[in-house]
N, C-alpha and C positions, 0 to 999 in steps of 0.2 A: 172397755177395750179400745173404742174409736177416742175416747180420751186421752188414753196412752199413745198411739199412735198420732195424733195430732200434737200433743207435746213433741214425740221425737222429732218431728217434720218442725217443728219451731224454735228447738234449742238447734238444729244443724244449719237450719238458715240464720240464726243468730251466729252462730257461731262459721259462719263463712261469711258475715257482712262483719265480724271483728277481723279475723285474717285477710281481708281485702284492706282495713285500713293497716292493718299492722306490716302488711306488705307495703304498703306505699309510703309508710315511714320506714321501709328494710330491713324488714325482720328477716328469720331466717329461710333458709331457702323451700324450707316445706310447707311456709305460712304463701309463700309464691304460687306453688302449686295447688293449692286449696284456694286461695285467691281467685287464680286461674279456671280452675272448675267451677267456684260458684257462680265468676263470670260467664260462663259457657252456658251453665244452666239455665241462668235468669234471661241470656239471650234467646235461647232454644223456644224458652216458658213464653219472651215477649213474641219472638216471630207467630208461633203455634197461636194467640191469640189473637193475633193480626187476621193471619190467614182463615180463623173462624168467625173473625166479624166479617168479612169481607167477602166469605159464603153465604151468611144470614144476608148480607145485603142485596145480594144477588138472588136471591127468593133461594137460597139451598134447604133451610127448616125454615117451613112455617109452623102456625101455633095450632090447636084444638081445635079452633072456633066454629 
């Protein structure tokens, strides 16, 4: 099951890093929109990761030990 689901999560970001070029050579106007959104995502995705390193370094989690 977490294999099927891991596939879907990998042809949708395949297939929004193809509409992102396809947009910037002017495809049609839905491949803009899909563009658009996986832009949006992958920012959300980079800030969200940011902001977690940036707790860890601030003693937010520490380990087991």
């Amino acid at each position: 099951m977490a294999v099927l689901i891991l596939s879907g999560v990998l042809v949708l970001a395949v297939g929004g890093c193809v509409c992102v070029v396809w947009a910037a050579r002017g495809g049609p106007r839905w491949t803009r929109a899909v563009a658009t959104a996986t832009l949006a995502v992958g920012e959300l995705v980079r800030r969200s990761s940011r902001t977690n390193r940036k707790s860890n370094a601030d003693g937010g989690i520490t380990s087991g030990d």
